[in-house]
LUMMAR-570733 format. One record per residue (C-alpha): residue number from 0; residue in three letters; chain; z, y, x. Coordinates in pm, 1 decimal. Each point is the difference from the previous one (the first is absolute). Layout:
! residues N
seq / type / mol / z / y / x
NUM / ALA / A / Z / Y / X $
...
//
This chain:
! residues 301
seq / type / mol / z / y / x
0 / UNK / A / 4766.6 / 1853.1 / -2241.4 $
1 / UNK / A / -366.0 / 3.0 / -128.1 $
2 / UNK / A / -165.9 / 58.8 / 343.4 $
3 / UNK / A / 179.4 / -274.4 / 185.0 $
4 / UNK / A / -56.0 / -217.3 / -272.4 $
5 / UNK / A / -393.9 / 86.0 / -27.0 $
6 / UNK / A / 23.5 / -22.1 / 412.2 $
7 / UNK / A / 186.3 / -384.5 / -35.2 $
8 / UNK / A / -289.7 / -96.7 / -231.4 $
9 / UNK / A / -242.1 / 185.3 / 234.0 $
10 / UNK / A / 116.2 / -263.8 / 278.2 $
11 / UNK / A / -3.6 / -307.7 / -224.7 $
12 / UNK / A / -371.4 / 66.9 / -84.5 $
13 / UNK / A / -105.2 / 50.5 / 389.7 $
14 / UNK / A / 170.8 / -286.5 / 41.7 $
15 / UNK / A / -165.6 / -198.8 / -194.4 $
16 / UNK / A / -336.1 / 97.4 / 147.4 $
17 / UNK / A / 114.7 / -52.6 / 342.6 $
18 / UNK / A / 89.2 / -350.1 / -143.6 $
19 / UNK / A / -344.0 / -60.9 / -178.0 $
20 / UNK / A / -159.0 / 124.2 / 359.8 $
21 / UNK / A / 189.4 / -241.0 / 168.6 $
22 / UNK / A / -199.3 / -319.0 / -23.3 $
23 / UNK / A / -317.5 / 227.5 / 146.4 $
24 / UNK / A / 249.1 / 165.7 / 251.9 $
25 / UNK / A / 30.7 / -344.1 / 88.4 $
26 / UNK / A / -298.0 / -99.2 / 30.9 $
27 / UNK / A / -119.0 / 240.3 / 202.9 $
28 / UNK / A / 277.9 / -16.3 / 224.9 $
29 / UNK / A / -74.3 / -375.8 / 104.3 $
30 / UNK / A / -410.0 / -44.0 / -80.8 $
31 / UNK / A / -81.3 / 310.4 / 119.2 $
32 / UNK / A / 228.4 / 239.3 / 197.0 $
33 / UNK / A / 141.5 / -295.2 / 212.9 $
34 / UNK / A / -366.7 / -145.9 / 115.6 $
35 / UNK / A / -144.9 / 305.5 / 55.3 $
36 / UNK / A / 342.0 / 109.9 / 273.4 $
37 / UNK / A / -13.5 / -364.3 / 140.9 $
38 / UNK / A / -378.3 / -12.7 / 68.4 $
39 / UNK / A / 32.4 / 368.6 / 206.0 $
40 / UNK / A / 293.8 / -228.0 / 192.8 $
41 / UNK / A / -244.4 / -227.6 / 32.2 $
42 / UNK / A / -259.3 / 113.9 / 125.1 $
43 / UNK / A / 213.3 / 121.7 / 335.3 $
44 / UNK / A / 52.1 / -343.3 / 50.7 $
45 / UNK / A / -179.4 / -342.5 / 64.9 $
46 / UNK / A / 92.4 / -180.9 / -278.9 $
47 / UNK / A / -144.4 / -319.2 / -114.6 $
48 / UNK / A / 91.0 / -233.0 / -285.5 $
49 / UNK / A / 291.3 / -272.8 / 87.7 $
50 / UNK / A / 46.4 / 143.5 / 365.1 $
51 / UNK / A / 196.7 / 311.8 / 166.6 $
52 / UNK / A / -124.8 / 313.7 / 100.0 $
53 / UNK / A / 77.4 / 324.6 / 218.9 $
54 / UNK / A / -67.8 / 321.0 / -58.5 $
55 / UNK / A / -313.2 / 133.9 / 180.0 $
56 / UNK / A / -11.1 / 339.6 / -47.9 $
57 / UNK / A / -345.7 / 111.5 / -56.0 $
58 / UNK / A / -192.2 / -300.6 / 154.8 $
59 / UNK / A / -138.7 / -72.1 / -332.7 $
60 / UNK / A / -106.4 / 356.8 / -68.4 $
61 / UNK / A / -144.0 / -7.6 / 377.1 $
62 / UNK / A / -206.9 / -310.2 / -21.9 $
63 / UNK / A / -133.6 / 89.3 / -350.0 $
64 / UNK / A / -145.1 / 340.3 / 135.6 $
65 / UNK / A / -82.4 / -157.5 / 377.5 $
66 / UNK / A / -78.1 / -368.1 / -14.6 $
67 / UNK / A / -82.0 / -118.5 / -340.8 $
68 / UNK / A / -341.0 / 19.9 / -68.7 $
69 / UNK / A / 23.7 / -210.6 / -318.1 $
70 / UNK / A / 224.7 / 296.6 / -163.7 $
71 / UNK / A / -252.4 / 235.5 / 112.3 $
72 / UNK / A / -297.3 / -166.9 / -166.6 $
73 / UNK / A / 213.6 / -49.2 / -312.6 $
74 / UNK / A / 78.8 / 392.1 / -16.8 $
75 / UNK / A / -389.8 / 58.7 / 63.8 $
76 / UNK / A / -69.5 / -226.9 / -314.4 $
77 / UNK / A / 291.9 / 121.6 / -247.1 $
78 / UNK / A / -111.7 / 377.4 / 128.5 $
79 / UNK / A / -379.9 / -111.4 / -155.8 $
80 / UNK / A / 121.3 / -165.6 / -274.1 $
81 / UNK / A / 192.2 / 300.2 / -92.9 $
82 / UNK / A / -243.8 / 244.0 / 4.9 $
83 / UNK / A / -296.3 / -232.8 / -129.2 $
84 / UNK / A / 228.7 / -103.6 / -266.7 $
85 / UNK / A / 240.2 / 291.8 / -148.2 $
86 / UNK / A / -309.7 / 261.8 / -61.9 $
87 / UNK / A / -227.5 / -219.5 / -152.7 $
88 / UNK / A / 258.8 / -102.6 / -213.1 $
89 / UNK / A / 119.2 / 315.5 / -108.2 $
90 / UNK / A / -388.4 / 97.7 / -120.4 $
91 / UNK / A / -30.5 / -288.3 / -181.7 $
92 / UNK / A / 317.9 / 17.0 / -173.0 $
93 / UNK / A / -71.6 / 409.6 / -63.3 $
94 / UNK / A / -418.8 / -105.0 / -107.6 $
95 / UNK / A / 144.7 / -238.9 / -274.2 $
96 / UNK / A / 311.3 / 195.4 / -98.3 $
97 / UNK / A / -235.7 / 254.5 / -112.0 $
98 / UNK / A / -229.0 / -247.9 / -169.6 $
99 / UNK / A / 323.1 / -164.7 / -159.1 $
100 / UNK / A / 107.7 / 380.0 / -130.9 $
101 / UNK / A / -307.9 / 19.2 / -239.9 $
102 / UNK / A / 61.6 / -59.0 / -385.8 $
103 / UNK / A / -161.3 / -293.4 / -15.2 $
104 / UNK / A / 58.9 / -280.0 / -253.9 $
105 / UNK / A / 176.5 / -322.0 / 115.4 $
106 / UNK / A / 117.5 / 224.6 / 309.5 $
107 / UNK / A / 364.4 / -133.2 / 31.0 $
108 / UNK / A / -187.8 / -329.3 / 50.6 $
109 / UNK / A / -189.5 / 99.6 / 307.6 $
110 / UNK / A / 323.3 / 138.0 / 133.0 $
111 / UNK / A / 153.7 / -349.1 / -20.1 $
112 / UNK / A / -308.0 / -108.5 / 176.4 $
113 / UNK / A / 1.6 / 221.6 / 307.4 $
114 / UNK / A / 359.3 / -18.9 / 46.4 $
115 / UNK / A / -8.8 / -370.2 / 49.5 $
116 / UNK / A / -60.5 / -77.0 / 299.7 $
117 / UNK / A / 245.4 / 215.9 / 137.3 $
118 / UNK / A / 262.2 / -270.9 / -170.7 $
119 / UNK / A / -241.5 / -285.4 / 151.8 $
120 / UNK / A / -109.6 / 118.1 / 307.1 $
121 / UNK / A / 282.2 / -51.1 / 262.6 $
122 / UNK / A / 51.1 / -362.9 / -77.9 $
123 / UNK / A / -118.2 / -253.5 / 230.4 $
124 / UNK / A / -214.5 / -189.4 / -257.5 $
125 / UNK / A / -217.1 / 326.6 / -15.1 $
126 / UNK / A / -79.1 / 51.3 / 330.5 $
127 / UNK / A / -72.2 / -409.9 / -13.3 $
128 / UNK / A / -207.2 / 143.6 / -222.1 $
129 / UNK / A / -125.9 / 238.5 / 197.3 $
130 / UNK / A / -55.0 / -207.5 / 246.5 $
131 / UNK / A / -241.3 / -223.0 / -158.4 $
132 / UNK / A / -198.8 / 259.7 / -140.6 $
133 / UNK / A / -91.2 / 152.0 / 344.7 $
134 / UNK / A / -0.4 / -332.5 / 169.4 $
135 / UNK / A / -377.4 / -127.3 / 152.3 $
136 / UNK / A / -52.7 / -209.4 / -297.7 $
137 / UNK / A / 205.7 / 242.9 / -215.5 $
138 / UNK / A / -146.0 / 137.5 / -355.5 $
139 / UNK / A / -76.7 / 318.5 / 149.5 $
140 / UNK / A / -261.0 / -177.8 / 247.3 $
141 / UNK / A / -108.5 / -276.2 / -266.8 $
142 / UNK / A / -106.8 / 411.2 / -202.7 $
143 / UNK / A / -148.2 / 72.9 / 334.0 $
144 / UNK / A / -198.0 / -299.2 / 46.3 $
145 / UNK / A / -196.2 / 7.4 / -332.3 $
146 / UNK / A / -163.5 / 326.8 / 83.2 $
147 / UNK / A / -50.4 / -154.9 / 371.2 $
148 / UNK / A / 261.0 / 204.1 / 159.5 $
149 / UNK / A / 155.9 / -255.1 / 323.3 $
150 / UNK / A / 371.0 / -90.6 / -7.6 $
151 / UNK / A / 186.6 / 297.4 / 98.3 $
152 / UNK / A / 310.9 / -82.1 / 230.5 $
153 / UNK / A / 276.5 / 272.0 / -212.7 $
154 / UNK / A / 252.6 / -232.2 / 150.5 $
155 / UNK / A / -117.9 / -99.3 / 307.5 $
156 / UNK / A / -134.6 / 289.3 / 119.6 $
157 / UNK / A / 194.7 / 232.0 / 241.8 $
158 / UNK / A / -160.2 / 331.4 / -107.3 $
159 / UNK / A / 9.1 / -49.9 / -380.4 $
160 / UNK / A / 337.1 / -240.9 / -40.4 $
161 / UNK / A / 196.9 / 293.2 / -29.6 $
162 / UNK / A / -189.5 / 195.3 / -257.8 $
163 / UNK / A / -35.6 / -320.2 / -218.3 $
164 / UNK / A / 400.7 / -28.1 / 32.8 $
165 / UNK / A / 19.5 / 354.7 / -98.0 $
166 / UNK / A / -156.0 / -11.8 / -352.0 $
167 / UNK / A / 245.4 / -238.8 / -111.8 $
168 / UNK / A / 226.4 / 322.9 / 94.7 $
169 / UNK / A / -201.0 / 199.8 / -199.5 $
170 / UNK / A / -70.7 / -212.0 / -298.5 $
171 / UNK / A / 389.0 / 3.9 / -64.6 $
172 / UNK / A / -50.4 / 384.0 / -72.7 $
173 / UNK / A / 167.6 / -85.6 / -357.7 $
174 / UNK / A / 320.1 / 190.3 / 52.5 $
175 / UNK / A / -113.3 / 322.7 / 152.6 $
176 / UNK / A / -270.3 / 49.2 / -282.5 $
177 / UNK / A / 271.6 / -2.9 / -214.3 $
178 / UNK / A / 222.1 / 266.4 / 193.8 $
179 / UNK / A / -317.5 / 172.7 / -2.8 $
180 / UNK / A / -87.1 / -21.2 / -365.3 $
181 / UNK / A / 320.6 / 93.2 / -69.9 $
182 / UNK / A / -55.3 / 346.6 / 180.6 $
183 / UNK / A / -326.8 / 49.2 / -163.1 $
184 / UNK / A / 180.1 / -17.0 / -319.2 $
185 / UNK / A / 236.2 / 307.6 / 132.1 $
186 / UNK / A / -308.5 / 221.4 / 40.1 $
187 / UNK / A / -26.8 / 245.6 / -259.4 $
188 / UNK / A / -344.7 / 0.5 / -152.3 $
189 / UNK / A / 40.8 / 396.4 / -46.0 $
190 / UNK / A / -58.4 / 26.0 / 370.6 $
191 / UNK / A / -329.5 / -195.6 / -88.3 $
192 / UNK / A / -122.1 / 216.1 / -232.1 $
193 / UNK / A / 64.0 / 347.1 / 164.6 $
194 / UNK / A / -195.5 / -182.8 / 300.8 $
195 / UNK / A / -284.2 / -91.3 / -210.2 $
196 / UNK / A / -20.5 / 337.8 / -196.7 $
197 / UNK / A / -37.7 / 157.6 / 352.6 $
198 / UNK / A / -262.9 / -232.3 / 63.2 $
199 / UNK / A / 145.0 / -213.3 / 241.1 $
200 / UNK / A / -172.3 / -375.2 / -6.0 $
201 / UNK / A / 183.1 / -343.6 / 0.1 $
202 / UNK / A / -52.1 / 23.0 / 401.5 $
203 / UNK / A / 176.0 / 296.9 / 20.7 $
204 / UNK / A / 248.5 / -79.5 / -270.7 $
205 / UNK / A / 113.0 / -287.1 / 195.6 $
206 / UNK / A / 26.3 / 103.1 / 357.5 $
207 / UNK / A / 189.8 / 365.0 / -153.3 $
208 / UNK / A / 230.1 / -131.1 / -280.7 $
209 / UNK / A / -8.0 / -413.1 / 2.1 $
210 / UNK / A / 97.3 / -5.7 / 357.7 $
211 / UNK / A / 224.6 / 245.3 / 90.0 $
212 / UNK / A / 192.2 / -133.4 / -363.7 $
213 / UNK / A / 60.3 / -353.9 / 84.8 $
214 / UNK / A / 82.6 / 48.8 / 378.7 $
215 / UNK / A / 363.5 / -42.8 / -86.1 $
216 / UNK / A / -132.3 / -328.2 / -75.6 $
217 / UNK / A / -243.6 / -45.3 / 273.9 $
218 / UNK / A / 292.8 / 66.2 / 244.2 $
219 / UNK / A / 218.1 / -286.4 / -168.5 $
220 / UNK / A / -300.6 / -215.3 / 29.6 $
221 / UNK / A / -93.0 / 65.8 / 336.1 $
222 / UNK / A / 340.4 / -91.1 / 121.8 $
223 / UNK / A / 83.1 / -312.8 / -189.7 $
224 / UNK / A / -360.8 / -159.7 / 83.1 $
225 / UNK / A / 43.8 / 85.0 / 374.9 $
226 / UNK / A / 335.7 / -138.7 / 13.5 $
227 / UNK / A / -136.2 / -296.4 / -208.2 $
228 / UNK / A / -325.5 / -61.6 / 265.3 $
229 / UNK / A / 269.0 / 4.4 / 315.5 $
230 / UNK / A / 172.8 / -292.5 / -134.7 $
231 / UNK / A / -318.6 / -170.3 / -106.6 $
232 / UNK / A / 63.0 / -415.5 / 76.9 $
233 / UNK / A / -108.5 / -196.0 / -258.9 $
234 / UNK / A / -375.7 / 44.4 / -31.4 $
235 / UNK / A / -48.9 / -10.9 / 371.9 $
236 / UNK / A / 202.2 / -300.0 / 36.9 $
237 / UNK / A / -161.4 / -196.3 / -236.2 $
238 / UNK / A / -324.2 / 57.4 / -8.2 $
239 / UNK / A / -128.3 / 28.7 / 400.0 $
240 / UNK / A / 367.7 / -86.2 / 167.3 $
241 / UNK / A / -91.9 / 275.5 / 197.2 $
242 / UNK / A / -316.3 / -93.5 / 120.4 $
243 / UNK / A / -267.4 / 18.6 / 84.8 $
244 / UNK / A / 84.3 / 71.8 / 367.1 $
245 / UNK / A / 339.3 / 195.8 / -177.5 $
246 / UNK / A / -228.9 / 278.7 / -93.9 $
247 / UNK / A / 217.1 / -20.4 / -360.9 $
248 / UNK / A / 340.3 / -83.2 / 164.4 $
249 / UNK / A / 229.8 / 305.7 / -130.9 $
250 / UNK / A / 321.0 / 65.8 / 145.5 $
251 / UNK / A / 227.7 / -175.8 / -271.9 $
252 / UNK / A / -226.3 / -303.2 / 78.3 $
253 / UNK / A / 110.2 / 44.8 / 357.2 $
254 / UNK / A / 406.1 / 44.8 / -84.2 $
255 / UNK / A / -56.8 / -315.7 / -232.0 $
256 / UNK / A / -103.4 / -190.8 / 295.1 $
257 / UNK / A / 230.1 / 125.7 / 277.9 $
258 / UNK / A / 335.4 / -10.3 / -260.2 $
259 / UNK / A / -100.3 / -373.1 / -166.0 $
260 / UNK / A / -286.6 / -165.3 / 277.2 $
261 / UNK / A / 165.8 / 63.9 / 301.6 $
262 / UNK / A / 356.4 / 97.3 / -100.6 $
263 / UNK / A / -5.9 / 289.0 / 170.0 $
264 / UNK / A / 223.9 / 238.2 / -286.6 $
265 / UNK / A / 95.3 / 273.0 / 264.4 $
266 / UNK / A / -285.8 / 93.5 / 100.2 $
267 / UNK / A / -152.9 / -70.5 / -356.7 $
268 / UNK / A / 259.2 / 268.7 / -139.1 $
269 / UNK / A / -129.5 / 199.7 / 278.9 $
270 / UNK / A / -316.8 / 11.3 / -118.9 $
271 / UNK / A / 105.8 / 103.6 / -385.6 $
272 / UNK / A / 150.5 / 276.2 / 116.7 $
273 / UNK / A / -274.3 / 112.0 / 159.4 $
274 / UNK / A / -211.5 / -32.5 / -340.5 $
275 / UNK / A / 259.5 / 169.7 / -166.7 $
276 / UNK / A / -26.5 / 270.1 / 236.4 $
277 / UNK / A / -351.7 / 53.7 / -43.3 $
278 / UNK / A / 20.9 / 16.1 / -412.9 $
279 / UNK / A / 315.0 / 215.0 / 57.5 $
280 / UNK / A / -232.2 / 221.5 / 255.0 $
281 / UNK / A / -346.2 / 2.5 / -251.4 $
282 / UNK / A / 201.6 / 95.3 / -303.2 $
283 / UNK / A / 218.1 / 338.0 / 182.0 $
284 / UNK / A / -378.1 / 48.4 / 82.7 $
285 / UNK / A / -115.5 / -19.1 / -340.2 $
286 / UNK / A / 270.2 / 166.2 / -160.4 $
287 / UNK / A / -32.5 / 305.7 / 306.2 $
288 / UNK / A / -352.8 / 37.0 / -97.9 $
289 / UNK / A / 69.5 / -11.3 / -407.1 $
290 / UNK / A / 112.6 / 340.0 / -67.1 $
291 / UNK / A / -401.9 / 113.5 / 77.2 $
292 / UNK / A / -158.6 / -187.7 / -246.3 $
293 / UNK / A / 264.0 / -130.9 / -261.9 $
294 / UNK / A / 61.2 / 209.6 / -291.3 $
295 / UNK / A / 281.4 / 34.1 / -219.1 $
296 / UNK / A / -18.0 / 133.5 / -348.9 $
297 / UNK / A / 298.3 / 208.7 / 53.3 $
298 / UNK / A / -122.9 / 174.6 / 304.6 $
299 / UNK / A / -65.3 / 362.1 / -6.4 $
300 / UNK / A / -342.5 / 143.2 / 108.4 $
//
């Protein structure tokens, strides 16, 4: 009588978390689950806003991959923006993580500090922002100009546009060097000292125990920034539209402007598959090549 009464109030209590899950269950169901099945249908199709459509097949897979330049030069540009962007903000946020990990006095302000513009930096009044410091007239060139340095075109030139683009990325490095100083906290200092008493230097001490003891963390990183850089829009957008000659046009730019320009949604849902793709394909990659240089604490050996 005891069990199935403890088994009745077993069921009440799952219940009632299935019942608290529900409004998320929800949720996901119709903001989430339901776009992401109806853009795949999609993007077999020719749909347009306001007007019917047929299903196509693979035309829009097919003229991605055969016809459309534009798509092409977008996937050169997010490619470079990736890997200009996702390393050097990775060192940055690992260079002042370590800084940040000294006693120092008044060191939960500096945290604060660094970690803000990683709550600033995506919003479109920063890369306004951005924008104007770079720009010909900009405050970086007014700096320039006093020590009789000419205008230099960050924004306007094709070879550098990028780059300039870029270290907005990498000054929003807030939120890694805090998954980073958190890791540095998890290092035992014993390790440390054994190192030093066999006369190991802070070189060596880094590259043999810091490393290999916050690439748990390094992993996480890695993944979340690249995934972050592939669906980079905003600064882009905002701050060259593309230009110049769409040498900063990344491929969400490019969706943007085929789903919401010119209407096209199937073959603009064609075309975020295709990025998803690609993340899904770089992080199996990363996680394949993981198991060589991540360490765990409880590994053996």
């Amino acid at each position: 009588m005891n069990k199935k009464r403890h088994t009745t109030m077993l069921e009440k209590r799952n219940n009632l978390g299935y019942l608290y899950l529900l409004p998320w269950i929800i949720g996901f169901l119709i903001f989430q689950l339901y776009p992401i099945a109806m853009s795949l249908y999609y993007s077999f199709t020719d749909y347009s806003f306001g007007s019917q459509y047929d299903f196509v097949g693979l035309a829009n897979y097919l003229q991605i991959f055969t016809k459309d330049r534009e798509v092409k030069n977008s996937l050169a540009v997010t490619f470079k923006f990736v890997f200009m962007s996702v390393p050097m903000k990775l060192l940055s946020a690992l260079l002042i993580a370590m800084i940040l990990n000294q006693t120092l006095k008044g060191i939960g302000l500096f945290r604060t500090i660094y970690y803000l513009p990683s709550i600033l930096g995506g919003s479109v009044a920063i890369a306004i922002l951005w924008r104007h410091l770079f720009d010909l007239n900009g405050v970086v060139n007014v700096f320039l100009n006093k020590f009789g340095i000419r205008s230099i075109g960050f924004l306007t030139d094709p070879k550098i546009a990028l780059t300039t683009i870029s270290m907005l990325s990498v000054w929003q490095f807030g939120s890694s060097m805090l998954f980073f100083l958190a890791a540095l906290k998890q290092v035992p200092q014993s390790l440390y000292e054994a190192a030093k008493i066999d006369g190991a230097g802070p070189v060596r001490s880094f590259f043999k125990i810091t490393i290999p003891m916050i690439s748990p963390m390094t992993l996480f990183n890695i993944i979340m920034q690249m995934i972050n850089a592939f669906q980079e829009y905003t600064a882009p957008a905002v701050i060259t539209g593309g230009g110049p000659v769409k040498k900063t046009q990344v491929l969400a730019m490019t969706l943007y402007q085929n789903a919401f320009t010119y209407r096209k949604m199937g073959y603009a849902s064609a075309i975020s598959w295709i990025m998803f793709i690609i993340i899904i394909i770089f992080t199996v990659f990363i996680f394949s090549t993981s198991a060589k240089w991540t360490f765990y604490g409880d590994e053996e050996g």
